[in-house]
N, C-alpha and C positions, 0 to 999 in steps of 0.2 A: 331728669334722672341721670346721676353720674354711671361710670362702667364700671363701679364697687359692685361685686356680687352680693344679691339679694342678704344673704345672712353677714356680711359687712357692714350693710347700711343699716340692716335692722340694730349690730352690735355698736353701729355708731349712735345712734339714736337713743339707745336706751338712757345714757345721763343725760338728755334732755332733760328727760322725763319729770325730774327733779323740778318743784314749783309748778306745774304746770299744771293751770286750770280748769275742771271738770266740773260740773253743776250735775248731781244725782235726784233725780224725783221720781218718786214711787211709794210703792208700798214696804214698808219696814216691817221686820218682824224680830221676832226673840227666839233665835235657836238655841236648844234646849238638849245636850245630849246626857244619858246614862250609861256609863259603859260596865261591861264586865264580861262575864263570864254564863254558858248554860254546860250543866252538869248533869242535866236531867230531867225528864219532863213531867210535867203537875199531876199530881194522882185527881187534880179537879177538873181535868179536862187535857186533852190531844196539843198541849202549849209547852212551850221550852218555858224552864224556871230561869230566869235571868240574877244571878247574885252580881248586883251594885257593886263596882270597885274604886269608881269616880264620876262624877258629876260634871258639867262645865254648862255654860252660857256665851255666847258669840252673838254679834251681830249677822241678821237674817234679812236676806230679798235683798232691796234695795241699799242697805246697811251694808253687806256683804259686796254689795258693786263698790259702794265708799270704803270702805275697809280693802278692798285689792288695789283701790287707784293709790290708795294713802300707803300699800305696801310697798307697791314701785317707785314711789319714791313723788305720784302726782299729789296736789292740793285740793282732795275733792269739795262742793259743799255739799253739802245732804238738805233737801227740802222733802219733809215729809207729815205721818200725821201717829201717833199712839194715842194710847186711852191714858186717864186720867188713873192709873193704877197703879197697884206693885211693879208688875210686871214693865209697866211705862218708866217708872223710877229706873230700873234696871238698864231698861235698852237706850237712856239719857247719858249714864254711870257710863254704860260700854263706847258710846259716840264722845264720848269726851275723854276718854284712856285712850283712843284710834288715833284721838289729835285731829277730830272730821269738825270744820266748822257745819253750822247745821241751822236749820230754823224748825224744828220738831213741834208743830200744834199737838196740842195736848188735848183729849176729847174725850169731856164726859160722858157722850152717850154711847162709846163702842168701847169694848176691850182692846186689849193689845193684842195684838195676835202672837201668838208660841206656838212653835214646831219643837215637839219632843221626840227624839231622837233614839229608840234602846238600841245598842249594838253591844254583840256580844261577838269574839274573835273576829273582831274589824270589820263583821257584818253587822246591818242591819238589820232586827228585825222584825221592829214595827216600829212606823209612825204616828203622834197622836197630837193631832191638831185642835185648836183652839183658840176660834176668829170670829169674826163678824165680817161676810162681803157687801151688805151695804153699803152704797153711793155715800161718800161722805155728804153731810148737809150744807147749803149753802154759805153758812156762816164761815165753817171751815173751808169751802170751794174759794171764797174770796180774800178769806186770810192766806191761802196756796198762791192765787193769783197774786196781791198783794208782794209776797216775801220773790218771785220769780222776775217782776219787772223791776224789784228793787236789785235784787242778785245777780244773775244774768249776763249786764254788760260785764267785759273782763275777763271772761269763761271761754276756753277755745272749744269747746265739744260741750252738748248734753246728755244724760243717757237720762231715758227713760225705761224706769225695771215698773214691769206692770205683771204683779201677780194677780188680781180679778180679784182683791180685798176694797177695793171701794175708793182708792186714790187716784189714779188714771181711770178721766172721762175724756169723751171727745171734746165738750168744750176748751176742758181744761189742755190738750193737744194742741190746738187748735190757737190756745191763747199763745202756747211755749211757740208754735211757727210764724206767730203773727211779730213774736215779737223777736226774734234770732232773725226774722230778714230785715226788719230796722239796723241791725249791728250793722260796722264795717271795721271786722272781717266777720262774717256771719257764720256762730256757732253751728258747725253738723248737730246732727240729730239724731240720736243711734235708738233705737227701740227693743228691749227684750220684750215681743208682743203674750198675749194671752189669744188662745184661739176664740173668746166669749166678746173680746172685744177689738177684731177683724178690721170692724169697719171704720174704728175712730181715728186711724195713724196715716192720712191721708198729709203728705206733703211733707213726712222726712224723708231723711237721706236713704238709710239703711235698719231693716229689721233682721233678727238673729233668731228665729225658732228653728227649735229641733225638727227634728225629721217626722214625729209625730204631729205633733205641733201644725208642720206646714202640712200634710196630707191632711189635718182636720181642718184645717183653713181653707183649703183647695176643695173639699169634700172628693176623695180620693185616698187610696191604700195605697202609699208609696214600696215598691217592690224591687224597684232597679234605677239605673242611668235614667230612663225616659221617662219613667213616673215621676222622677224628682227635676226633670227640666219641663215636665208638665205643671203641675201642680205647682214651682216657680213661675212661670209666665199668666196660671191663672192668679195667683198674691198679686204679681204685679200691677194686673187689670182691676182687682178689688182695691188695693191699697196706694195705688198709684207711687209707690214707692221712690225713690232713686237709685237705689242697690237693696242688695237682698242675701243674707247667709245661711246657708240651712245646716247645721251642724247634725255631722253625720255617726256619732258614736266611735266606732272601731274603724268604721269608712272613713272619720278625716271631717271634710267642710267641700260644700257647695258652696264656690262664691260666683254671685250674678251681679256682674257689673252692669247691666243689662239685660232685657229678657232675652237678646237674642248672643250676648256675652258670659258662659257661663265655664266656670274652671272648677278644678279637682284639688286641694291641696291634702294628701295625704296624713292618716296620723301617727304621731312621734311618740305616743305612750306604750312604754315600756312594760309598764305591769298598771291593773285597772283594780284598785280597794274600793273606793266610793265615787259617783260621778258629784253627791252634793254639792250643790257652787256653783260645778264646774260653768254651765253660761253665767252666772258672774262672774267670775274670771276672765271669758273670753268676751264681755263686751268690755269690760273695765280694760282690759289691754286692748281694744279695737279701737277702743276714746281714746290713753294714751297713746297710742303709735301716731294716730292719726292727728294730733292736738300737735306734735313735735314737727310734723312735716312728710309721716311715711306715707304713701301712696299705697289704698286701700287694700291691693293685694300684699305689699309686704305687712302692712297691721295682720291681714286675716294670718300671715305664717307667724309672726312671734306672738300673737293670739292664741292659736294652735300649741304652739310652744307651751307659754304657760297654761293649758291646759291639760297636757301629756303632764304636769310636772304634779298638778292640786289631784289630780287624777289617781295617782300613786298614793296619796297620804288618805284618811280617816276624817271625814268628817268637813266642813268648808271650809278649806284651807285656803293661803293665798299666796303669790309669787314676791320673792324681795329682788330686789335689781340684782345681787351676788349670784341667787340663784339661779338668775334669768340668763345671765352673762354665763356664767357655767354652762350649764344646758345647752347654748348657743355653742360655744368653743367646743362640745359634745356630739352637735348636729353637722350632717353632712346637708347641702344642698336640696332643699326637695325638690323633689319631679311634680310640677305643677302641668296637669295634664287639662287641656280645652275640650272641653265637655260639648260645649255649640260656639259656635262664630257663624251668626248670617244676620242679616238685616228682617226687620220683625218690623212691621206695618203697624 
């Protein structure tokens, strides 16, 4: 590591970013927002009347991780799976507008899944969802494996975004580790986990659950500093992990470089409209920092970065390089504070 200050190298780093290879697996989905206005509530019940002003459709889940790495300016691919639908036609239409290469099975026994979205004065205020979480079936498990050992080599990072829709199993985990330690240089391994399925992510690098997230993982109420360096060290011991980030809302990020390694990095969001995305955002920026050469606590701060920035907008937003470089020449240095440093058995 040069004696460039952390938010130098991160500002150096960012035109890497450009080309640079990410392979996204997981679950995909079709967000679905209504926006407008409430003026008054239904004489048919205690509900705000929401009058329709605009409509839109965006890439959702694991789409949304490929859609942030394709904003910054990385090359994601997307392996994933939709239904044989409308709504599959749509979320096909939106992966190829992104410019995301992709290998999307297409599956007639399940729907697509859609997140509908109403918000009215840049709240939310209901969601209405529209899935199937069943195991995908074999046939589609080995058309995944298939598209993954052909994809793969050439890739510096994988992310896996696992929403508990039925694309991430343990096998299927298990395939992706077996076959990134064949590479040389061997793809990291990032995981946005699901607390349902704990125990399948055994032998990546780094997983990313929120603070709730990791207290249900841990089986524990996370409440302060200690509960969240507890409930860290039990993931660890479950998921035998490599690193571990717990994002912390208004608190910033837990990052455990170890379970007996763990830091503070504060957060940078100025004003908070929707957190939607927002860990897509920060693992898609944790893949590119760390795909270009940054050293896993400078990723978790321009991580952080672009998450203070989707934080502020409506709805899954995402970070473009301009933006990002902005923001950066805008930030002062953060105070990254050491939560534990001691050796752990």
């Amino acid at each position: 590591m040069t004696g460039d200050s952390r938010m130098e190298r991160i500002r150096l780093a960012v035109p890497r970013i450009a080309g640079t290879r990410v392979l996204v697996l997981g679950d995909l989905m079709l967000d679905h927002y209504l926006m407008g206005d409430v003026e008054r509530i239904s004489p048919e019940g205690p509900v705000p009347v929401v009058r329709v002003g605009s409509e839109a459709h965006s890439l959702g889940g694991a789409g949304n991780v490929a859609k942030n790495l394709a904003a910054l300016g990385a090359r994601p691919t997307l392996v994933s799976v939709c239904g044989d639908d409308d709504p599959g036609k749509a979320l096909l239409q939106l992966v190829d507008r992104e410019a995301v290469d992709s290998v999307v099975i297409r599956d007639p026994s399940r729907p697509t899944t859609i997140k509908t979205r109403i918000i009215a004065q840049n709240q939310q205020v209901v969601r209405v969802d529209r899935e199937s979480a069943e195991p995908v079936g074999d046939a589609v498990r080995q058309g995944l494996s298939l598209a993954l050992a052909d994809l793969l080599p050439g890739h510096a990072c994988v992310v896996i975004s696992d929403y508990a829709k039925g694309v991430v199993s343990g096998p299927l985990v298990r395939e992706v580790v077996a076959l990134a330690s064949r590479l040389e240089p061997r793809p990291r391994i990032l995981v946005d986990p699901k607390v349902t399925a704990k125990d399948v992510y055994q032998g990546v690098d780094l997983l990313t659950p929120n603070a709730k997230e990791a207290g249900e993982m841990a089986g524990m109420r996370l409440s302060g500093r200690t509960d969240i360096i507890r409930a860290g060290v039990a993931i660890f011991k479950q998921a035998k992990c490599r690193s571990l980030l717990i994002t912390l809302g208004a608190q910033g990020i837990a990052l455990f470089e170890g379970p007996g390694m763990v830091r503070h990095i504060p957060t940078v969001a100025r004003k908070v409209f929707d957190v939607t995305g927002a860990g897509d955002t920060v693992i898609a920026a944790l893949a590119a920092g760390l795909a270009v050469g940054l050293d896993l606590l400078d990723a978790c701060v321009m991580a952080n970065v672009c998450a203070g920035i989707v934080v502020g907008q409506v709805g899954s937003a995402s970070v473009s390089p301009r933006e990002l470089m902005e923001a950066l020449a805008g930030q002062s240095e953060p105070v990254v504070e050491v939560w534990l440093q001691a050796a752990v058995s």
